[in-house]
C-alpha positions, 0 to 999 in steps of 0.5 A, spaced: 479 474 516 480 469 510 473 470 507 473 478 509 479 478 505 476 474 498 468 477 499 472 484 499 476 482 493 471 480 489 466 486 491 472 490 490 473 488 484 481 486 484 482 481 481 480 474 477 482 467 479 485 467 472 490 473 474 497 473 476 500 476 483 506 480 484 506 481 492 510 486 495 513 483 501 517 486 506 517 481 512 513 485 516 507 483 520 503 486 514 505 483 508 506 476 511 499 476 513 498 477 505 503 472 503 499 468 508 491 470 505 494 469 497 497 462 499 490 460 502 486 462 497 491 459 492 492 465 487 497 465 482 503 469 485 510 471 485 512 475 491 518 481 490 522 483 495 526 491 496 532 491 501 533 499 502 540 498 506 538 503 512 538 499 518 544 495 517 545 489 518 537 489 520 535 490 513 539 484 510 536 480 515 530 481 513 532 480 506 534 473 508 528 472 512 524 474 506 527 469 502 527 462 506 519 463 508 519 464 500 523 457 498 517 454 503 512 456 499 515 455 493 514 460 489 518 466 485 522 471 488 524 477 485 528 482 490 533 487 489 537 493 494 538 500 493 543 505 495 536 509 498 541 515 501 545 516 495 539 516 491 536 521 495 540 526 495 542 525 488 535 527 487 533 532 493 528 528 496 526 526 503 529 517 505 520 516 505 520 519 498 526 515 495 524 508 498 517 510 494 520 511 488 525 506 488 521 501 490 515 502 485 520 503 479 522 496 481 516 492 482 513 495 475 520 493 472 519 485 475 511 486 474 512 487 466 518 483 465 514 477 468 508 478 466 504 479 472 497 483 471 497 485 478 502 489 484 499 487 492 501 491 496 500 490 504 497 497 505 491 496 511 486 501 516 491 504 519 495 506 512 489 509 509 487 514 515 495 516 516 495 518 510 489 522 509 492 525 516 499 527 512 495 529 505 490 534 510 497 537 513 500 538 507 494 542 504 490 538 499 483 536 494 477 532 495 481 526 491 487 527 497 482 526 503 479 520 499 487 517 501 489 510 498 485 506 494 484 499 494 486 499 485 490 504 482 492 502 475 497 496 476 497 497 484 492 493 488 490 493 495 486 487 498 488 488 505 484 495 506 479 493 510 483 490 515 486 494 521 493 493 525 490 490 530 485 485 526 492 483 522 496 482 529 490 477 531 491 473 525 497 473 526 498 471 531 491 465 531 496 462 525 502 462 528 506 467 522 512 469 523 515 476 522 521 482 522 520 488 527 523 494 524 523 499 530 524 505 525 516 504 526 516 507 533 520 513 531 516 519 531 521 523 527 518 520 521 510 524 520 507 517 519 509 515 525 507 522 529 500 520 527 500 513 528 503 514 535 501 522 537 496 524 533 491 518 532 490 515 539 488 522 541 482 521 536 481 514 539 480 517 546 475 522 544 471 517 540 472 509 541 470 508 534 473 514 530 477 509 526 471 506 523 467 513 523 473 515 519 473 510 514 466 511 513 467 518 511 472 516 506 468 511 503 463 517 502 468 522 500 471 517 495 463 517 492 464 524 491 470 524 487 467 519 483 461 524 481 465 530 481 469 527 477 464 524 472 461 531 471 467 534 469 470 529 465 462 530 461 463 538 462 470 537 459 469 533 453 463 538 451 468 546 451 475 542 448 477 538 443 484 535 442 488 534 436 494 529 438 498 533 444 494 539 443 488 541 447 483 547 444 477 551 448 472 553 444 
């Protein structure tokens, strides 16, 4: 997986030897296997650490597990814990979208107080097809069935290419330790209905499907691109801007 993971960051164009990583690490299986790839490929990173205080005392040992494989490594550690029930409320969202929008408020805080170039994300294969999935239910355009992206402003994700399965075997041949958070076999969540109810019956209809559905969004994120180009060309020819304001001709 190591030369998978540095040929699609060089293909992909994600980031230079030069630049500085901030990787988000939650001590789930995922993101120490991305801890582990960054510590071989011996790229220049911090890792930053969210404590959302919803599973009690589960969370906190996460945040602890976290920061001793970090003293290991020798590198610097942000970390941080939200209130993530409060802040839902206050601002009428689900806990997913709180925990989102916490966690990514924080990351670009520590990034630009750091100077960090880049935020890493340990989204992988199976994220990419939950989330086209969740974005086809909830009714969307070519851009949403193109699902996550592997460079996003400021946000990269080097580990889209790899499925859980690869994951949990490199995992497992490189003896690397991680937290089990059992909220991720409850269905009540939609992205766990999809991984547990909804993907494996797509699997039986067709082995490969995971590898099909890729693919289509590869080609679904190339018309993206041309559609966007063509109205980006067609925009500039009919409008004209003056600071905020937009005219038509």
């Amino acid at each position: 997986m190591l030369g998978k993971f540095l040929e699609n960051i060089n293909q992909k164009n994600l980031l230079e030897p030069r630049q500085k990583v901030l990787l988000a690490v939650s001590g789930g299986i995922d993101s120490m296997v991305l801890l582990h790839l960054f510590e071989k490929s011996e790229f220049n990173y911090g890792v930053v650490h969210c404590n959302f205080q919803l599973r009690g005392s589960d969370s906190d040992k996460d945040e602890e597990f976290v920061r001793q494989q970090i003293l290991m490594h020798g590198v610097p550690f942000f970390s941080t814990r939200f209130d993530t029930e409060d802040y839902a409320k206050m601002n009428g969202i689900s806990i997913e979208m709180a925990a989102r929008e916490l966690r990514y408020n924080y990351f670009e805080k520590v990034r630009v107080e750091n100077n960090y170039d880049f935020i890493a994300t340990a989204h992988h294969q199976d994220d990419l097809l939950e989330t086209f999935f969740l974005n086809l239910s909830r009714k969307t355009g070519i851009r949403g069935l193109t699902g996550i992206k592997e460079k996003s402003g400021n946000v990269i994700r080097p580990l889209l290419f790899a499925s859980r399965k690869g994951i949990e075997d490199y995992a497992r041949s490189n003896f690397i330790g991680f937290r089990e958070d059992h909220t991720n076999s409850e269905v009540i969540y939609q992205r766990n209905f999809i991984r547990h109810r909804i993907l494996p019956v797509f699997l039986e209809l067709n082995p490969a499907f995971k590898a099909n559905l890729s693919e289509t969004i590869e080609n679904l994120r190339e018309v993206e691109d041309v559609f966007s180009f063509f109205m980006q060309k067609e925009k500039s020819r009919i409008t004209s801007q003056a600071g905020d304001e937009v005219s038509v001709s």
